[in-house]
C-alpha positions as CSV (number, residue, x, y, z in Angstrom):
1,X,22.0,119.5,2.3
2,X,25.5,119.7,0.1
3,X,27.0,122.9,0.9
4,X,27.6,123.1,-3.3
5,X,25.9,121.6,-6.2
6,X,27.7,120.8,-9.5
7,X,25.3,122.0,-12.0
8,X,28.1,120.9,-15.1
9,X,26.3,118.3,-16.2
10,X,22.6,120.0,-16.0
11,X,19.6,119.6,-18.9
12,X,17.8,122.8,-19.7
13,X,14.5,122.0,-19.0
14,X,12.8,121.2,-22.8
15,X,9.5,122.3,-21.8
16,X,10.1,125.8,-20.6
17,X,10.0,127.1,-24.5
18,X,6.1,126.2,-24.0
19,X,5.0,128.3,-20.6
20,X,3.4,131.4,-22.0
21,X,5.0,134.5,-20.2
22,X,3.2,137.0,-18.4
23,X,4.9,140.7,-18.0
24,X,4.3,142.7,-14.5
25,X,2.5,145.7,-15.4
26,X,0.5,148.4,-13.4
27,X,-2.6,149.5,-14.8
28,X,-5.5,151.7,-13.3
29,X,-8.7,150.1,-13.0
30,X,-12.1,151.8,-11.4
31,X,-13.3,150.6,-8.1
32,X,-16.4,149.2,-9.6
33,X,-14.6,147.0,-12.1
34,X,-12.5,145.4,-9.3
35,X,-15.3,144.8,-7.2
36,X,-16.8,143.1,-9.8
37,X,-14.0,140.5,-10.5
38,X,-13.3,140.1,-6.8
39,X,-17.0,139.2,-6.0
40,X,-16.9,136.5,-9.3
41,X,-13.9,135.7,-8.1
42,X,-15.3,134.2,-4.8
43,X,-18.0,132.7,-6.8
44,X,-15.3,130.5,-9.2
45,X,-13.1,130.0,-6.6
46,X,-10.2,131.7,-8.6
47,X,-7.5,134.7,-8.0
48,X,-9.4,138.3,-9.5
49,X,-6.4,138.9,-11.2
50,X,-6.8,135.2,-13.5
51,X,-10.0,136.6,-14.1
52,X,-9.1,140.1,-15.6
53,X,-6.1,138.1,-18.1
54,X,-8.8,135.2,-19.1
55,X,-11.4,138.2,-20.0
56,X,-8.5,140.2,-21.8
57,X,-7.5,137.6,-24.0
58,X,-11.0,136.6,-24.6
59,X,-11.4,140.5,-26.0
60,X,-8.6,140.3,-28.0
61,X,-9.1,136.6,-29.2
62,X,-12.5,138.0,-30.3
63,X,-11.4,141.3,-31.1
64,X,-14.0,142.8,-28.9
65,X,-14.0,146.7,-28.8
66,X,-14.9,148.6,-25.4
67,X,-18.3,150.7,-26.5
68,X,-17.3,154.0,-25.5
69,X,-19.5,157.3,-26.0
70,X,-17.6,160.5,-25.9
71,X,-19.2,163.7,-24.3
């Protein structure tokens, strides 16, 4: 291993304008919905948390609206 590296003559990499970002956020979510997505998640073989974004942006590709009764 070089102990420096001459990056002068370095590409930006063209594809990086295409990876969608993803922001960090913390958001409050019930016991029961967690549970949920970690037990499908076992099923598919996938991280929970892939599971909550993919059924996010399917609501809001679809425009799906939670059905919520106030008391």
């Amino acid at each position: 291993m070089q102990q420096e590296y001459d990056f002068s003559q370095g590409v930006k990499n063209p594809y990086a304008k295409r990876l969608k970002s993803k922001k960090v956020v913390t958001i409050r979510i019930d016991d029961e919905a967690i549970d949920y997505f970690k037990q499908l998640s076992a099923e598919m073989d996938m991280p929970y948390q892939t599971l909550i974004n993919l059924y996010l942006k399917e609501c809001a590709k679809t425009q799906k609206k939670p059905d919520i009764q106030w008391r």
